[in-house]
C-alpha positions as a Python dict, from the first residue, in 0.01 Angstrom:
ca = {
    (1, 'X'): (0, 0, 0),
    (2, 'X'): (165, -99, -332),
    (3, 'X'): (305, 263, -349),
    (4, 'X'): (452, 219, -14),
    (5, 'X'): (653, -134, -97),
    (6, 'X'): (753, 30, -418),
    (7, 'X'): (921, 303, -179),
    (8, 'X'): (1054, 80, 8),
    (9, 'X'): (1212, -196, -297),
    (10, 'X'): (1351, 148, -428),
    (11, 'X'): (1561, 180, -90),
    (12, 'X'): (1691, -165, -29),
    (13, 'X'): (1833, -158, -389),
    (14, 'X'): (2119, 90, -228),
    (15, 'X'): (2450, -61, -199),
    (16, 'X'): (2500, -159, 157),
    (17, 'X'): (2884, -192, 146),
    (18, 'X'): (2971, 128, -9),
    (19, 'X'): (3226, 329, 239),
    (20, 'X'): (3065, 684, 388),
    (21, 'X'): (3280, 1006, 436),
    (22, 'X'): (3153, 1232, 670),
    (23, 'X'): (3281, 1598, 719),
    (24, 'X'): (3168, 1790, 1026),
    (25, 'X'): (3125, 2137, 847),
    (26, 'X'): (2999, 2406, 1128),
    (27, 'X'): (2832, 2418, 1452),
    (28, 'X'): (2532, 2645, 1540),
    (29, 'X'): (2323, 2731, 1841),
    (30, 'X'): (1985, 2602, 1826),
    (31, 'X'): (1722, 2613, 2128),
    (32, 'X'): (2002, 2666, 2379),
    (33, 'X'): (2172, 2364, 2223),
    (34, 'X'): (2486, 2297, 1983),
    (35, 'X'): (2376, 2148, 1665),
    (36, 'X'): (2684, 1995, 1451),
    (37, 'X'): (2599, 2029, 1052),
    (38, 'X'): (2783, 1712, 891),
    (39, 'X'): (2835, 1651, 575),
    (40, 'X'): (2820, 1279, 427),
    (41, 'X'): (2920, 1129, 110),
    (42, 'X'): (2823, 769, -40),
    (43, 'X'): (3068, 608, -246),
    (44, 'X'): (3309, 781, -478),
    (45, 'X'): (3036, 1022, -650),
    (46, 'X'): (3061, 1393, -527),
    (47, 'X'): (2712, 1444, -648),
    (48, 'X'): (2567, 1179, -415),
    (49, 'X'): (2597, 1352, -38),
    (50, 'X'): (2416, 1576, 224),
    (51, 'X'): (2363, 1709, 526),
    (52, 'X'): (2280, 1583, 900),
    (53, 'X'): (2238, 1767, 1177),
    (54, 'X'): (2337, 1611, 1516),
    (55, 'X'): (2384, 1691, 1869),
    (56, 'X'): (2658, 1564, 2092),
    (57, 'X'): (2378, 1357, 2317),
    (58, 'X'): (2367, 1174, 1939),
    (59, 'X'): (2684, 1091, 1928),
    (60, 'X'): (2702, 961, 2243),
    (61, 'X'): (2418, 739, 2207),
    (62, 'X'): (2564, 615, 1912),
    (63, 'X'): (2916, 526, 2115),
    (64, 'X'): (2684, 335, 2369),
    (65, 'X'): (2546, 116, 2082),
    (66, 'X'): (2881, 39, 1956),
    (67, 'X'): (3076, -51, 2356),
    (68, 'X'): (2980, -391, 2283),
    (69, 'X'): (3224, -390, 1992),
    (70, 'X'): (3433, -375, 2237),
    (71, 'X'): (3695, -85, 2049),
    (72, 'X'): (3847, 222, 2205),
    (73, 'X'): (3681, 498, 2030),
    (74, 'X'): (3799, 859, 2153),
    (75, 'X'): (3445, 1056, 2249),
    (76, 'X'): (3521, 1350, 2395),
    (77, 'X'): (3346, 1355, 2735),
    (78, 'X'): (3069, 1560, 2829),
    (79, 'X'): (3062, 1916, 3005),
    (80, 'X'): (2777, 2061, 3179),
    (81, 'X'): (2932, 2435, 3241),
    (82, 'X'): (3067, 2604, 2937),
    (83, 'X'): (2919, 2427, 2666),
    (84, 'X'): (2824, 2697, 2473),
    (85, 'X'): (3145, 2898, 2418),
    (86, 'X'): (3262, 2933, 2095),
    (87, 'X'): (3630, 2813, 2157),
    (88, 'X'): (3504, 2544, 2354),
    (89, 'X'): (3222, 2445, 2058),
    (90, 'X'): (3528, 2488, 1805),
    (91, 'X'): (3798, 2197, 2020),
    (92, 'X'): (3469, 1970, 2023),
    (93, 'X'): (3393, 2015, 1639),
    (94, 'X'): (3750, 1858, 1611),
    (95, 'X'): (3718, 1607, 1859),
    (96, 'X'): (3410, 1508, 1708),
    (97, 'X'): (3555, 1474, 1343),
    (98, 'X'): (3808, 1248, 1455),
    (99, 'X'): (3604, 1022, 1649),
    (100, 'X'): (3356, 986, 1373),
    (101, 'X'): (3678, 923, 1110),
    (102, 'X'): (3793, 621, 1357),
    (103, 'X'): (3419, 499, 1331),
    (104, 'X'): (3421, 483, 1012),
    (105, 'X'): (3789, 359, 934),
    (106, 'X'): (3654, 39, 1132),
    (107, 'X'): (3500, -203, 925),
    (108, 'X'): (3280, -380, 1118),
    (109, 'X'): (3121, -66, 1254),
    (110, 'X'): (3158, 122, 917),
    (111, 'X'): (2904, -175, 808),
    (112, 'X'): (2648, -193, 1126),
    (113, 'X'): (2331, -41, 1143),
    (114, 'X'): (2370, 234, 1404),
    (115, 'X'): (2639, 387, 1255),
    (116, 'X'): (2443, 367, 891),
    (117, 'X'): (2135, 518, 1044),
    (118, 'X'): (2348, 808, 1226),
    (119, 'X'): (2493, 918, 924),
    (120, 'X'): (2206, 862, 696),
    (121, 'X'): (1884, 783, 841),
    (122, 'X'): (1648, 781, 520),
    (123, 'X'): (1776, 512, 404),
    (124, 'X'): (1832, 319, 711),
    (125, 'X'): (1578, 297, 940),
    (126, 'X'): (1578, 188, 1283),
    (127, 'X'): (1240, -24, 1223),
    (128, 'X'): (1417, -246, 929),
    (129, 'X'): (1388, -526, 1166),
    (130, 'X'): (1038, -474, 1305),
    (131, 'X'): (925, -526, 868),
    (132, 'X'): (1122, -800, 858),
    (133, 'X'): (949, -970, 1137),
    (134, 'X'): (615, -904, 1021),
    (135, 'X'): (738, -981, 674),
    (136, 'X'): (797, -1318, 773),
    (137, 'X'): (534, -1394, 1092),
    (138, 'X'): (272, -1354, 725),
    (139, 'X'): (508, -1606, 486),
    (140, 'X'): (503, -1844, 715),
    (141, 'X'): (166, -1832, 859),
    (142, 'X'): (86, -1857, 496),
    (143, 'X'): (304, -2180, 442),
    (144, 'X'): (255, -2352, 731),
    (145, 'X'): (551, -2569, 726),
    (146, 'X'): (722, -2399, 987),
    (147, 'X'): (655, -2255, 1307),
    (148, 'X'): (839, -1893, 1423),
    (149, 'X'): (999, -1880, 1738),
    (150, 'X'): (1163, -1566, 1757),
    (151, 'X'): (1437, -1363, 1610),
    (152, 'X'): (1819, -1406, 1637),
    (153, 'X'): (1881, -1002, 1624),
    (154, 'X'): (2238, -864, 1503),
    (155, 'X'): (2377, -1221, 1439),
    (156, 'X'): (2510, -1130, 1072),
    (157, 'X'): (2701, -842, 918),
    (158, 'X'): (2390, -760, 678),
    (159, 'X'): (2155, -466, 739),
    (160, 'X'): (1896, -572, 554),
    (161, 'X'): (1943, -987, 665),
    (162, 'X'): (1731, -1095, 983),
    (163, 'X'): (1741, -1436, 1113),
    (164, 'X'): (1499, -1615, 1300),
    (165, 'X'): (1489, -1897, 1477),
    (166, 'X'): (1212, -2164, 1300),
    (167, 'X'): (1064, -2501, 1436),
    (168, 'X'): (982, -2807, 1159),
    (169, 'X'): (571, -2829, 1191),
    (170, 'X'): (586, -3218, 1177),
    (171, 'X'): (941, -3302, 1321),
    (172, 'X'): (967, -3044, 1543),
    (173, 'X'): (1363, -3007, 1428),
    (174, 'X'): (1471, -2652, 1562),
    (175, 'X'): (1602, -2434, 1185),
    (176, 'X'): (1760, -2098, 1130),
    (177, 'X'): (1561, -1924, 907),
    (178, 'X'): (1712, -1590, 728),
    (179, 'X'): (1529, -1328, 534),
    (180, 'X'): (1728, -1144, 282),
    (181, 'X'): (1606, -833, 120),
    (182, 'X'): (1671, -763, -240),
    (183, 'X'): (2033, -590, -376),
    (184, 'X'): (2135, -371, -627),
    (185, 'X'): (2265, -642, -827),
    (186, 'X'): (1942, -859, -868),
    (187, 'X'): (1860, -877, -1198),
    (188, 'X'): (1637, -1156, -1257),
    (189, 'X'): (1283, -1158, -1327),
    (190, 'X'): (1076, -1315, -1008),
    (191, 'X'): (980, -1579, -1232),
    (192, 'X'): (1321, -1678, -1337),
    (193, 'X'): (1429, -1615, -928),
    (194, 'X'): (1153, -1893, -861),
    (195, 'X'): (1247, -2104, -1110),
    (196, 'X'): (1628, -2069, -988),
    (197, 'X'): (1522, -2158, -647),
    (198, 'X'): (1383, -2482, -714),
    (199, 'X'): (1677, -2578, -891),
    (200, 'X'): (1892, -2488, -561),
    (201, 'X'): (1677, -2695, -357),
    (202, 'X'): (1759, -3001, -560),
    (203, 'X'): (2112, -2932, -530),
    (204, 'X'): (2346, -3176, -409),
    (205, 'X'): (2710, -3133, -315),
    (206, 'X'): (2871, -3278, -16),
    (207, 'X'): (3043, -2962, 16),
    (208, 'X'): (2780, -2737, 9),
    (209, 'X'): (2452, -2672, 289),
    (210, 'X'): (2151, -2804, 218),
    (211, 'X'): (1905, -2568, 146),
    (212, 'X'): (1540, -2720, 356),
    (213, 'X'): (1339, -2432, 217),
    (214, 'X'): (1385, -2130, -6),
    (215, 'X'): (1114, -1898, -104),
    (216, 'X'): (1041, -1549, -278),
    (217, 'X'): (882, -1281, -149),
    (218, 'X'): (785, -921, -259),
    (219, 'X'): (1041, -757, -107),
    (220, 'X'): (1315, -1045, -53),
    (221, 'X'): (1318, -1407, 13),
    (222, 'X'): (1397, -1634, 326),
    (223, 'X'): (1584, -1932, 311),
    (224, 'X'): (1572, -2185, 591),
    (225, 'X'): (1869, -2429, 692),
    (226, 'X'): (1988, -2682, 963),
    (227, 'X'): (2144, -2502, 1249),
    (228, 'X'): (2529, -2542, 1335),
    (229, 'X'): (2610, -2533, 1628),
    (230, 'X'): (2955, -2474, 1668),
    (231, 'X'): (2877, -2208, 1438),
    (232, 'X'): (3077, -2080, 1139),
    (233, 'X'): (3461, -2108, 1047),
    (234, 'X'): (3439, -1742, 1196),
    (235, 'X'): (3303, -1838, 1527),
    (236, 'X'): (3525, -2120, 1550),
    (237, 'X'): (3825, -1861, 1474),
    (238, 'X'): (3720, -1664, 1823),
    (239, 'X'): (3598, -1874, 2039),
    (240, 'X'): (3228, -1775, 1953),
    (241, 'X'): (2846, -1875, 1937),
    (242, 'X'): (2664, -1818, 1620),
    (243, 'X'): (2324, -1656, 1795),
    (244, 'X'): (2585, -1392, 1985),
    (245, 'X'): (2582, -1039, 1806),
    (246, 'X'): (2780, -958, 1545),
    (247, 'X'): (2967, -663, 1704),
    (248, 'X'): (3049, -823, 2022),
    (249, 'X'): (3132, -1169, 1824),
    (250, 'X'): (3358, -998, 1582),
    (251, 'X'): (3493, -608, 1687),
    (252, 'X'): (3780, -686, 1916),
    (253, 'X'): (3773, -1068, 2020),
    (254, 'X'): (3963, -1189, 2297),
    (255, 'X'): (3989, -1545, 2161),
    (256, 'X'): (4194, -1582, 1863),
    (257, 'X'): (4235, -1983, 1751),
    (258, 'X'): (4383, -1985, 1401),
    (259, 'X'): (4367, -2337, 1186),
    (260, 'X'): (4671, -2562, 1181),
    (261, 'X'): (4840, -2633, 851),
    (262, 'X'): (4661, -2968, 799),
    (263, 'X'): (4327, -2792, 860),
    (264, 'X'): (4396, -2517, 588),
    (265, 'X'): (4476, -2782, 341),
    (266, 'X'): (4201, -3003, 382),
    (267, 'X'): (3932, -2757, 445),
    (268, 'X'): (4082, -2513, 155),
    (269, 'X'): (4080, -2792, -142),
    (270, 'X'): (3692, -2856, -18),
    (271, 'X'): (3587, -2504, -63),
    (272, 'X'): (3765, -2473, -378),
    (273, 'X'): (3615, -2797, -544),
    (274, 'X'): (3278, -2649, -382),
    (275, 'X'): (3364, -2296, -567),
    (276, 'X'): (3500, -2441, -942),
    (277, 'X'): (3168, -2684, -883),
    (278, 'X'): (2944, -2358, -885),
    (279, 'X'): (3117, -2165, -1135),
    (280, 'X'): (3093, -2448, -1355),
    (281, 'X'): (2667, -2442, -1352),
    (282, 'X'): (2715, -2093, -1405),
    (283, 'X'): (2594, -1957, -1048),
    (284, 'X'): (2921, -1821, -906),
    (285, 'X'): (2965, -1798, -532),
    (286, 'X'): (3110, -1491, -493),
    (287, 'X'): (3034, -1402, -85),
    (288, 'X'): (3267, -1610, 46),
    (289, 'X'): (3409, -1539, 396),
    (290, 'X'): (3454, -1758, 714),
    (291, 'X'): (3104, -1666, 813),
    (292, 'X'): (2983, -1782, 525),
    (293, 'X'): (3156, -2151, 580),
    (294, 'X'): (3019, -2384, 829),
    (295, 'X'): (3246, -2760, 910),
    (296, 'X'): (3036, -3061, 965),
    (297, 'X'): (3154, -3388, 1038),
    (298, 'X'): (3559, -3237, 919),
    (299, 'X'): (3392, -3109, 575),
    (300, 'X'): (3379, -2775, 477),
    (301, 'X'): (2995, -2669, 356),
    (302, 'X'): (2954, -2360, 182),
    (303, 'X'): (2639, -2141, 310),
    (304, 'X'): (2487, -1834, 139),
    (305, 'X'): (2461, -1957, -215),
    (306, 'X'): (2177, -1813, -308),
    (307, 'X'): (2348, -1451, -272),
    (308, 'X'): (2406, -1411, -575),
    (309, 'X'): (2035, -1472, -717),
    (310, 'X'): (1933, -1214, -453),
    (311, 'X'): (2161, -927, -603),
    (312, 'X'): (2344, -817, -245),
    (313, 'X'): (2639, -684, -247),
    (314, 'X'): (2967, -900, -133),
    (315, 'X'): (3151, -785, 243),
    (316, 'X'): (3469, -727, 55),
    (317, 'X'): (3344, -518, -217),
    (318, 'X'): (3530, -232, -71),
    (319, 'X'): (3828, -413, -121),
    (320, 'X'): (3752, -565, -473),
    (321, 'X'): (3666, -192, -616),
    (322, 'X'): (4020, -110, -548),
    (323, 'X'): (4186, -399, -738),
    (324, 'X'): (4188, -319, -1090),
    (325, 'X'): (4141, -672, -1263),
    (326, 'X'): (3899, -851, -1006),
    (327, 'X'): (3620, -781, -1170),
    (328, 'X'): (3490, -1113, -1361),
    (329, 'X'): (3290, -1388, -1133),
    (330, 'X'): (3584, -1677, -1118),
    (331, 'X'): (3870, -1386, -996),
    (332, 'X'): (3613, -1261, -757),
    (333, 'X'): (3596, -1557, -577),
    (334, 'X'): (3920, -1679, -616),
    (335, 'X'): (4021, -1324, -444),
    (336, 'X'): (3771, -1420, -202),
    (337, 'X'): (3940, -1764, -99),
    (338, 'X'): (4250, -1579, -67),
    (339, 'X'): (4116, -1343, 202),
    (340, 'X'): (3914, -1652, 353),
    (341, 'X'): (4243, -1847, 360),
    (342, 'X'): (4434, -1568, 496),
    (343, 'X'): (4162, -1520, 796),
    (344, 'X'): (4186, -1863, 912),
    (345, 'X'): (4566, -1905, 887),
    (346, 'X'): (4596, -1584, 1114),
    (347, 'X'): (4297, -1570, 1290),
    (348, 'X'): (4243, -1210, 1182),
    (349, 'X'): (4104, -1053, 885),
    (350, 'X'): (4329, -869, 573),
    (351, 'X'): (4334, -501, 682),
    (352, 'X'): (4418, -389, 346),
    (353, 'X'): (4314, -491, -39),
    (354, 'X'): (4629, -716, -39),
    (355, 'X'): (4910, -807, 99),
    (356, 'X'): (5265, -929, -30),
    (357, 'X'): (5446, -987, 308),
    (358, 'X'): (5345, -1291, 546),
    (359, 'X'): (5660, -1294, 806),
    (360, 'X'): (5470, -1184, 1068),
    (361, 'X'): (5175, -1443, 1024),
    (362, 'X'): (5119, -1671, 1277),
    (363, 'X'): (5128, -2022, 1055),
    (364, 'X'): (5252, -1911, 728),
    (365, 'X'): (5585, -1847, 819),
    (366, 'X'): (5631, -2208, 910),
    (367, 'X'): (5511, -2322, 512),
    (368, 'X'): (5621, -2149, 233),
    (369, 'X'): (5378, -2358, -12),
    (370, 'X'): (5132, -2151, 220),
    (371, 'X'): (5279, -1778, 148),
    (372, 'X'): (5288, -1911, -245),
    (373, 'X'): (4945, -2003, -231),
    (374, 'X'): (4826, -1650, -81),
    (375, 'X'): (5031, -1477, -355),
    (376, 'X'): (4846, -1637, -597),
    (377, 'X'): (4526, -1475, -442),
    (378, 'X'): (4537, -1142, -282),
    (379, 'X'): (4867, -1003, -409),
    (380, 'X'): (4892, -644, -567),
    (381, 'X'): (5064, -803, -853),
    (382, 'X'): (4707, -1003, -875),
    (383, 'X'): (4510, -786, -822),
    (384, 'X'): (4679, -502, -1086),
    (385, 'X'): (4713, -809, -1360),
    (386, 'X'): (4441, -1090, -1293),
    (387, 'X'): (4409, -1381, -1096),
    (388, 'X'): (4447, -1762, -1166),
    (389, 'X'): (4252, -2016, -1235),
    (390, 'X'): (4073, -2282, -988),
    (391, 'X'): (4233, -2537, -1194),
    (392, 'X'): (4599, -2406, -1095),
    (393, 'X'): (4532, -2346, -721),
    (394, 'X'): (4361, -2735, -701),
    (395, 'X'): (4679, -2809, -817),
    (396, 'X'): (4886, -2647, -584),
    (397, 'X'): (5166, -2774, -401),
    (398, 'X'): (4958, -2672, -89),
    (399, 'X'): (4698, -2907, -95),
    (400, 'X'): (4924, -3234, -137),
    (401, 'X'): (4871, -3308, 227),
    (402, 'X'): (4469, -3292, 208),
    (403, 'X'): (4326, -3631, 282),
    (404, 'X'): (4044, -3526, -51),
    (405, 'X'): (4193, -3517, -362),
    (406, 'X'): (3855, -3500, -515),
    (407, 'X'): (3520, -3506, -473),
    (408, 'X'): (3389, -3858, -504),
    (409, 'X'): (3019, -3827, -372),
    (410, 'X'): (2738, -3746, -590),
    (411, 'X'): (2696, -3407, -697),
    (412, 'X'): (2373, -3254, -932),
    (413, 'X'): (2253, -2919, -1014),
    (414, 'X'): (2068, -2834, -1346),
    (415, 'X'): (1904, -2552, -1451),
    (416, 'X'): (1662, -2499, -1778),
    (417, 'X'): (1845, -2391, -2068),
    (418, 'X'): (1672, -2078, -2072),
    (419, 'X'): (1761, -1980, -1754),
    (420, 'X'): (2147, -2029, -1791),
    (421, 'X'): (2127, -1764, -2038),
    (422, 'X'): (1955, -1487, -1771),
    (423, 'X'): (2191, -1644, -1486),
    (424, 'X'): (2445, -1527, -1736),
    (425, 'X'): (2331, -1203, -1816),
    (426, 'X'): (2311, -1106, -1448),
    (427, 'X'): (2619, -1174, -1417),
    (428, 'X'): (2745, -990, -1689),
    (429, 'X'): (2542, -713, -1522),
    (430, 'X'): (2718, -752, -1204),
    (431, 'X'): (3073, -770, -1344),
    (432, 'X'): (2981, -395, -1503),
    (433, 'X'): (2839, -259, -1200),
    (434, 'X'): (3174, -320, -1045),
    (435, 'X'): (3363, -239, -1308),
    (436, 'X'): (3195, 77, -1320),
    (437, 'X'): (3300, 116, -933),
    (438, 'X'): (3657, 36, -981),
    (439, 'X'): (3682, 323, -1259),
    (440, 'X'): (3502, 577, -1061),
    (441, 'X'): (3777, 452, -782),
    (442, 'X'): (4040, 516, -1017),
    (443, 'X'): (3886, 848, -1131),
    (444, 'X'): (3859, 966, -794),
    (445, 'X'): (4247, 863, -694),
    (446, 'X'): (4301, 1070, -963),
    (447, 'X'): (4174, 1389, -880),
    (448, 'X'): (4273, 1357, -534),
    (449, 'X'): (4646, 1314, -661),
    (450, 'X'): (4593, 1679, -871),
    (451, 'X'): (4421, 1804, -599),
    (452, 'X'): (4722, 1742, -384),
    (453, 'X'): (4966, 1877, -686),
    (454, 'X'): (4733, 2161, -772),
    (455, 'X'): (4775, 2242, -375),
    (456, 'X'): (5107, 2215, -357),
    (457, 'X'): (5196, 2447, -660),
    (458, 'X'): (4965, 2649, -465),
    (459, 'X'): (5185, 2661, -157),
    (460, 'X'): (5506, 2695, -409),
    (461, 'X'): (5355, 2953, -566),
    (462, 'X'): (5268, 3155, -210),
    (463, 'X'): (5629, 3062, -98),
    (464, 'X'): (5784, 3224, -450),
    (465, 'X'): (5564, 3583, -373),
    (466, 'X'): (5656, 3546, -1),
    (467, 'X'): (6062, 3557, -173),
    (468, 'X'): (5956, 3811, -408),
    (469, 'X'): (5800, 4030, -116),
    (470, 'X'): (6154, 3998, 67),
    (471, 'X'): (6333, 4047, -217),
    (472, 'X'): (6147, 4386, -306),
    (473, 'X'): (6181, 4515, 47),
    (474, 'X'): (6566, 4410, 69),
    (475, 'X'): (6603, 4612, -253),
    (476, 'X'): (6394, 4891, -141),
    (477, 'X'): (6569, 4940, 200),
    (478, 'X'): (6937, 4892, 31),
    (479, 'X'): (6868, 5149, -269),
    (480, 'X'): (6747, 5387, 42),
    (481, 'X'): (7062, 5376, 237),
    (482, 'X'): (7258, 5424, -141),
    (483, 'X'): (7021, 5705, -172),
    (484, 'X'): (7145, 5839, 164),
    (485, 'X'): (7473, 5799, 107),
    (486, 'X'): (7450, 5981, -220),
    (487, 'X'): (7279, 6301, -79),
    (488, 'X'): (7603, 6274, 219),
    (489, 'X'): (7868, 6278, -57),
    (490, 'X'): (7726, 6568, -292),
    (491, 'X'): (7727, 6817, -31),
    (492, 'X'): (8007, 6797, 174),
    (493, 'X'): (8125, 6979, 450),
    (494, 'X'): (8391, 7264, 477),
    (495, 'X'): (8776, 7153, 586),
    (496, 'X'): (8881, 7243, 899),
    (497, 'X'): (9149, 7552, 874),
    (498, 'X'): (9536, 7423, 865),
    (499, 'X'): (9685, 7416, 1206),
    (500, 'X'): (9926, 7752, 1255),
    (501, 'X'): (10295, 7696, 1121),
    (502, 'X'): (10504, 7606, 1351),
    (503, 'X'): (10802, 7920, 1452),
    (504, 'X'): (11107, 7972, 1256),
    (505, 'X'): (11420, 7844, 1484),
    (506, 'X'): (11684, 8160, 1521),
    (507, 'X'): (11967, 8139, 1300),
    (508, 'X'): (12289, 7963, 1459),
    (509, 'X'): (12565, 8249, 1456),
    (510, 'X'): (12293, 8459, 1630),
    (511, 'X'): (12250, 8222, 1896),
    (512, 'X'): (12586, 8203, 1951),
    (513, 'X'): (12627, 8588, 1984),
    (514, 'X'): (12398, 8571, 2238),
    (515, 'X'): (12604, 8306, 2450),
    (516, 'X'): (12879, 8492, 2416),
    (517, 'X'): (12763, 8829, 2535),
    (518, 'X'): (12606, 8622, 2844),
    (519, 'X'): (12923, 8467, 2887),
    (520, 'X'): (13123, 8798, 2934),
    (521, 'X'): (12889, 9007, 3122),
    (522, 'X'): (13068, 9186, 3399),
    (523, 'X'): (12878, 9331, 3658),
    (524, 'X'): (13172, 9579, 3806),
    (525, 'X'): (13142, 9755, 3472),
    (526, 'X'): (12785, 9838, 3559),
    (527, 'X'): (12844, 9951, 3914),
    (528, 'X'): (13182, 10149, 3784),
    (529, 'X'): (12947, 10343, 3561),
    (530, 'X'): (12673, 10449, 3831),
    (531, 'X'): (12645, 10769, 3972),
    (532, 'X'): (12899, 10931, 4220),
    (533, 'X'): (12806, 10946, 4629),
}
């Protein structure tokens, strides 16, 4: 048994958020059936891929698991006579590759678990909920305090996070209980993690959930908190319910309400004091998204704290290995607020790693203290040079019309002094991980900018022997006809005999003679000559 949960720690510690490639290579005939050889990559890493084999019934069960996302994804359809012909295998090969590319260019389904476990199923099983149930049916049979109800499947954006919905033994208060497995970036000791937990549960901020229960497991811990329910900022954003599943909740909503100007303010300054507050004890946020921000009684409480003591990975790590100088805890998740901020002021998340033109936005145009703000944050000048400080944006022009200009309730959280310095060391840990990500980013940009170059003197280089060629064949052919032309000239033929001269006229004083004697011919004279009778 303790072989087996070492096998399985060893998997969760893979970095859920890393983007997959996948590269349909060939096609064979297997059992009367076309099997489609695919290649898939994790990450940036060359080294780290291999090989799937999948039928087209695959695929299409993995298109009916993501309808409810609600996208347009082009699957080519289905043929029962033909199926097996080479050009017809061939046109579905390419069909196949580019529906898999729009999967995957999606990132809400790039994320979920059917798509993970089609692409690599070792390390994503399709029983990673039935071990978290059973995982925590035993913790809490074993505490007692709270009663399981059921689960809440698909609710979150985390493969390896399972909620459940919990009832208070003595109250009988209805809880959402979530189970978190642990991520690549956990790096304290399960003492020190147990330690750090009973320092969260003494935390007090009004701008931060309360935290009921936390506890640490072998595999991950489980946190239990009051349930919302109008949700998060996210399901307030489309018209949502927090038990609905992610994919339908958040793929292609038809219900887009983004937050008035007033809203953005007031909410925005209480997430920021909430952030600097955290960064200050030396726990940094750094997960924050709308679905990670729940409003109750018009204050904004920040959920998921503990994420960082857990070691998962954040959802916009794709984006933060692309910015060069995000990469220390406060510009993380002041990068972070500036994604969160855009999302609620547009009701629709950042496509790319930043952005540096707002016209088109929904509110922003209306407030340009708004588009300064976002600048600040999620810029490509940011995110090439560094971000600012939480001290500058709580300053902000912006957030002159929130009704909080600071926090004046109670807040408290202490940790031992020798804690603050592992707390600190993981996070030092966690700013190299990603550091290390952002230069293998780099690296790779690289050689895919030579590879294009290298390709392209390539091509020049066929397109220079293709003129050669020509050139050799026009000089070939033109010396031939000067060769011709030589042999023509060097043996010519015979001239063609001078025409006869023309007759000599008769001289003049014999033509006249001639005349005359015609002139006097007298025919008596020849009849006085003739004979007698």
């Amino acid at each position: 048994m303790a072989i087996f949960e070492k096998s399985n720690q060893t998997r969760t510690l893979i970095d859920d958020t890393e983007k997959l490639s996948c590269t349909l290579e060939n096609a064979h005939s297997v059992n009367k059936h076309t099997e489609y050889v695919l290649q898939v990559r994790r990450g940036y890493n060359e080294e780290n891929k291999w090989t799937v084999s999948r039928r087209y019934r695959d695929f299409s069960s993995l298109h009916a698991s993501l309808q409810q996302a609600n996208i347009e994804l082009p699957l080519p359809p289905k043929k029962l006579i033909g199926n097996m012909q080479p050009s017809f295998i061939a046109e579905r090969q390419i069909a196949l590759q580019n529906y898999i590319k729009k999967v995957l260019e999606h990132p809400i389904l790039a994320l979920s678990l059917p798509v993970r476990s089609f692409l690599d199923p070792q390390n994503y099983s399709t029983i990673i909920a039935e071990r978290a149930l059973q995982t925590v049916s035993i913790a809490l049979r074993g505490d007692g305090q709270y009663e399981l109800k059921g689960p809440l499947p698909d609710i979150g954006w985390r493969v390896r996070k399972h909620y459940f919905s919990v009832t208070e033994s003595g109250s009988g208060t209805n809880c959402l209980l979530s189970f978190q497995s642990y991520g690549p970036d956990k790096h304290l000791s399960n003492k020190d993690l147990q330690t750090a937990f009973k320092s969260l549960q003494n935390l007090s901020h009004p701008n931060i959930a309360e935290i009921l229960s936390l506890h640490t497991l072998e595999t991950g811990a489980y946190v239990v908190r009051r349930i919302y329910e109008k949700g998060s900022l996210r399901d307030m954003l489309y018209g949502t319910e927090y038990n609905k599943c992610y994919l339908s909740k958040y793929g292609n909503p038809k219900v887009r309400k983004p937050l008035t100007l007033g809203q953005l303010a007031h909410y925005g300054y209480q997430i920021l004091q909430a952030l600097k507050f955290l960064n200050d004890k030396g726990i940094p946020h750094g997960h924050l998204h709308p679905g990670n921000i729940a409003i109750d009684n018009q204050r904004a409480v920040l959920l998921d704290i503990e994420n960082s003591l857990l070691g998962v990975p954040c959802l916009y790590r794709p984006y933060l290995v692309k910015c060069k100088r995000v990469n220390r805890a406060p510009a993380i998740d002041v990068y972070c607020f500036g994604r969160t901020m855009y999302e609620l002021a547009t009701a629709k998340p950042l496509d790319g790693y930043c952005c540096d033109v707002f016209e088109n936005s929904i509110s922003m145009g209306a407030h340009q203290d708004l588009e300064n703000l976002l600048r600040m944050c999620i810029s490509s000048v940011m995110c090439r040079h560094g971000s600012v400080s939480y001290n500058q944006l709580l300053c902000h022009s912006f957030f002159t019309r929130a009704s909080l200009n600071g926090v004046t309730d109670r807040t408290h959280l202490k940790f031992p002094l020798s804690l603050k310095d592992q707390l600190r060391l993981s996070v030092t840990a966690m700013e190299e991980r990603l550091r290390e990500d952002q230069n293998m980013q780099r690296k790779a940009k690289k050689e895919v900018r030579i590879q294009e170059l290298l390709s392209s003197d390539v091509e020049m280089k066929r397109q220079q022997k293709r003129a050669k060629k020509r050139e050799s064949v026009w000089k070939s052919t033109s010396s031939l006809a000067e060769t011709h032309s030589g042999s023509t000239v060097s043996s010519p033929t015979p001239p063609a005999p001078p025409p006869p001269p023309p007759p000599q006229p008769a001289s003049d004083s014999g033509r006249s003679a001639l005349l005359q004697d015609i002139c006097n011919f007298d025919r008596s004279r020849l009849a006085g000559k003739g004979p007698a009778r």
